[in-house]
N, C-alpha and C positions, 0 to 999 in steps of 0.2 A: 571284516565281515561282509560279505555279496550283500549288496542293497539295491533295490529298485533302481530302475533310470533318475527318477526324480528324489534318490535317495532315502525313500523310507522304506522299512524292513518288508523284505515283501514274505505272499502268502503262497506264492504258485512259479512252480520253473517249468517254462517249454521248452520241452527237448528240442524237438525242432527247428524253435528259433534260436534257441541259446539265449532268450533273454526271462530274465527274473520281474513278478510284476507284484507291487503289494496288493491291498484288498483294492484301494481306490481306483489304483492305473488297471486292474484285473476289471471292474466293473464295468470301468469307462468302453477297455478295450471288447468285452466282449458287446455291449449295448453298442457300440460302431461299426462292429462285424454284421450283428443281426440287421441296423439298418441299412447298412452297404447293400448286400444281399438283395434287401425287399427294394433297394431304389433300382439298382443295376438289372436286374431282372422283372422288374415294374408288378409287383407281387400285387401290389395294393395300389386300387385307381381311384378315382372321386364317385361317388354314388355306389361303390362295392359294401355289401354287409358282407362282413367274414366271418365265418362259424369257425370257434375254435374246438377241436376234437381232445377234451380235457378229460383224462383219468385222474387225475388226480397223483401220477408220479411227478419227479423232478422237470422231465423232459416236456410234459404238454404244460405244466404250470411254467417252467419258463419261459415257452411259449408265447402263453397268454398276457403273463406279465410283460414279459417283451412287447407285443403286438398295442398291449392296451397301453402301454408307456409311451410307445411311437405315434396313438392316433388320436393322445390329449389335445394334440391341436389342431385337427382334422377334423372339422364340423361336419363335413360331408361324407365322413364313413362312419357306419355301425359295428358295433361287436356283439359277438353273442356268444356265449361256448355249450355244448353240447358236452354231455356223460353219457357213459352207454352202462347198464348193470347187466354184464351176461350171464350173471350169478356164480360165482367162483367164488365159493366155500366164506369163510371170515373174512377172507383178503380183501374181496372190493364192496363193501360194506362200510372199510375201513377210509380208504381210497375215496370214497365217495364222498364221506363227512368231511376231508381233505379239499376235494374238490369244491365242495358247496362252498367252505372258512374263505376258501380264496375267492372266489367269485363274490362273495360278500363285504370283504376288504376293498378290492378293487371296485368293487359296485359295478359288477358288470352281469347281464341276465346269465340265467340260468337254467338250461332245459335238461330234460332226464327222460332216458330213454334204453327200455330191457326187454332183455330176449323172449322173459316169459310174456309178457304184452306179445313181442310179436311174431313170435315162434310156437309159444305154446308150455315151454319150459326152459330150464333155466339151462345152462351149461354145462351144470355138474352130475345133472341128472341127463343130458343127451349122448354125455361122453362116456359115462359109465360104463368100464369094462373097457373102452376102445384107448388104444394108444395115439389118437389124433387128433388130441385136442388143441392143439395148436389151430390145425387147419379147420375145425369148425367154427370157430374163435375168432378168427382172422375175416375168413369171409363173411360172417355172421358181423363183424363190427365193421367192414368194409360196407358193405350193403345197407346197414343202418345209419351210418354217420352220414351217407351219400341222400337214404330217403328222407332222412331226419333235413339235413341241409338246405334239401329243396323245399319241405313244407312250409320252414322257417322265410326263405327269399333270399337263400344265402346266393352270392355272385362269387362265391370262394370258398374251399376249406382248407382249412389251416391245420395240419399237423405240424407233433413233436418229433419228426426224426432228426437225428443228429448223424454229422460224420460218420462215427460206427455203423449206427444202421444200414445205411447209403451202403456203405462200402464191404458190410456182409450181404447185403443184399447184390450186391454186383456179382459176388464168388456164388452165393445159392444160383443164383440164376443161370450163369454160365457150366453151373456141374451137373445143373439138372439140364441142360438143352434148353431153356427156357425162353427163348429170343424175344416172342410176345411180350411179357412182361418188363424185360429189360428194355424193350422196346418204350413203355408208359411210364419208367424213372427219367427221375429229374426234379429240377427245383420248382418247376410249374406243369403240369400233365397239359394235357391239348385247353389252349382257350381259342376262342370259344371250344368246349366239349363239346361233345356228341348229344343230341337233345335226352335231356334224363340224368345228365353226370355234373356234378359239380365240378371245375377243374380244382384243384389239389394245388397246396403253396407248400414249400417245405420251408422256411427263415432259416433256421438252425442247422441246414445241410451242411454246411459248414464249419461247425462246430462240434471240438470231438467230446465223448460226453464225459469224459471225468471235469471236461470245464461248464459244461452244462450244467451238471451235478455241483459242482462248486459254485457256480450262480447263485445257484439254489441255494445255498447253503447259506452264503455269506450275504444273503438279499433276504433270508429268514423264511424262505417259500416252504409251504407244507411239501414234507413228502412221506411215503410210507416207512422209508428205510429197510423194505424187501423187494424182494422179487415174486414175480406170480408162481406161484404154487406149481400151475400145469405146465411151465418152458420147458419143450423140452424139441426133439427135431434134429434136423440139420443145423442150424443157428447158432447155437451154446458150441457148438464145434468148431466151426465157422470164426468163432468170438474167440475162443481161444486160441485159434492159428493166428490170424491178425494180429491180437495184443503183442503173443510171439515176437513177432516177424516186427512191432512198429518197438518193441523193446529194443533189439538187436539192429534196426536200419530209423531211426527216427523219421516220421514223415511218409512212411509206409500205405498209410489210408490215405492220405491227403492225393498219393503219386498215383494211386489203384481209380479213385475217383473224377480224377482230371483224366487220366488215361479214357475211363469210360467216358466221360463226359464226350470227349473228341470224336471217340467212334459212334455217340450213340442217332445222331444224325442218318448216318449210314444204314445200323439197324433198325432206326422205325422206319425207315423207306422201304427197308428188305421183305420188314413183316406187316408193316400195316395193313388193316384188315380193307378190305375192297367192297364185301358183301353190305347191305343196310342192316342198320339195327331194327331190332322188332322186339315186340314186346312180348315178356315172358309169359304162357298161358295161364300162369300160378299164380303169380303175382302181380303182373301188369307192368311191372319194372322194365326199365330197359331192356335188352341182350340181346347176344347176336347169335344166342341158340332156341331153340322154340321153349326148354325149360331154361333155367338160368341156374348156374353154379349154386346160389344159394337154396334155391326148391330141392334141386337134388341132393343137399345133403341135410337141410333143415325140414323140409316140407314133403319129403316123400314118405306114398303108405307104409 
């Protein structure tokens, strides 16, 4: 019978690595990844509050749990995590009460923060009819986790992305011409940011999510057990070629993501914006257009 390095039955095999890990060596190993990550790339410094950006699925709770596990002994850092409610039908209702159980557990604050507060209405009622709910969604929780961040005194924010997302988001980017934004990935965005932005940490880039989700799992972390209702896009397309391609070639994402990583030097030099930022007429927010992305698709007449 295949058994762990350290001989007990394991629960998880990496194709990639070819090695088999039980529950314990699986726990250890990925809680050593996340904090490799946060040392090698200096995610987390003394005096830093970190907002963590918690939905309530698998990926921002282990996250949080991660994050909050690593700064038990770290006197000099704060946690905080942030929910956004964009109003999306039953689903984040659900997600929420998730959210809240864990930050209660963990004892760790808990701020809450929706679209209809600061939009005017909720999501389900702005996308009505449209096929682009993704992208009001997106920006609309972009723009909030970032104002929310700063009101707080965050010096960070903490997203859930994992390997996957990373590495669809490399292919979106380069099929839509997107060099801008490809330009602002990575496992920390500009620190210092640009005055108004929070820089951005990712821990978990590096992790692909079926072991995220299994973290989750086997650590007892609330999660919803769905998917959001409105995915839909380039993405779910995106996800399906990848899984493909990392079936058939193991290490696929991990090969697509170093790759970009190497180049991405290159093209934030290419695209970096030269112009100053100024602030939005609408909202006061940062941008470096006289409306900003989010007035114009939340806030126009």
């Amino acid at each position: 019978m295949t058994k762990c390095k350290c001989g007990r039955k394991p629960v998880y095999f990496r194709r990639y690595e070819g090695h088999y890990y039980c529950k314990c060596c699986f726990l250890s190993m990925i809680e050593k990844k996340f904090n490799k990550t946060v040392g090698k790339y200096r995610l987390v410094q003394n005096g830093d509050h970190i907002v963590v950006g918690l939905s309530g699925g698998k990926d921002s709770s282990t996250a949080l749990y991660l994050m909050n596990r690593l700064l038990q002994k770290r006197e000099n850092v704060s946690l905080t995590a942030v929910s956004i409610d964009e109003g999306i039908g039953t689903y984040r209702p659900k997600t929420l009460e998730l959210a809240k159980k864990l930050c209660k557990d963990l004892e760790v604050p808990h701020k809450l923060y929706s679209f209809q507060k600061e939009f005017g209405k909720p999501l389900d009622k702005k996308i009505k009819g449209s096929k682009d709910a993704c992208t009001f969604c997106g920006v609309g929780r972009r723009y909030l986790l970032n104002k929310a961040s700063r009101e707080l005194g965050a010096t960070k924010l903490c997203v859930g992305h994992n390997l996957d997302d990373e590495a669809q988001s490399v292919l979106m980017n380069l099929l839509r011409g997107d060099l801008l934004r490809a330009g602002r990935m990575g496992t920390i965005t500009e620190n210092p940011a640009p005055k108004g932005f929070i820089p951005r940490i990712k821990p978990l880039r590096f992790i692909p999510e079926k072991e995220t989700a299994l973290y989750a799992i086997l650590r007892g972390l609330p999660s919803p057990g769905s998917e959001c209702p409105n995915l839909g896009g380039l993405r779910p397309e995106i996800r399906v070629f990848l899984n493909e391609m990392e079936q058939k070639r193991a290490g696929t994402k991990f090969a697509l993501l170093e790759s970009f990583d190497k180049l991405s030097p290159f093209v934030q030099k290419a695209v970096q914006y030269k112009g100053p930022l100024t602030k939005c007429k609408k909202c006061k927010e940062p941008s470096s257009k006289e409306v900003c992305k989010t007035c114009e698709l939340w806030k126009s007449a």
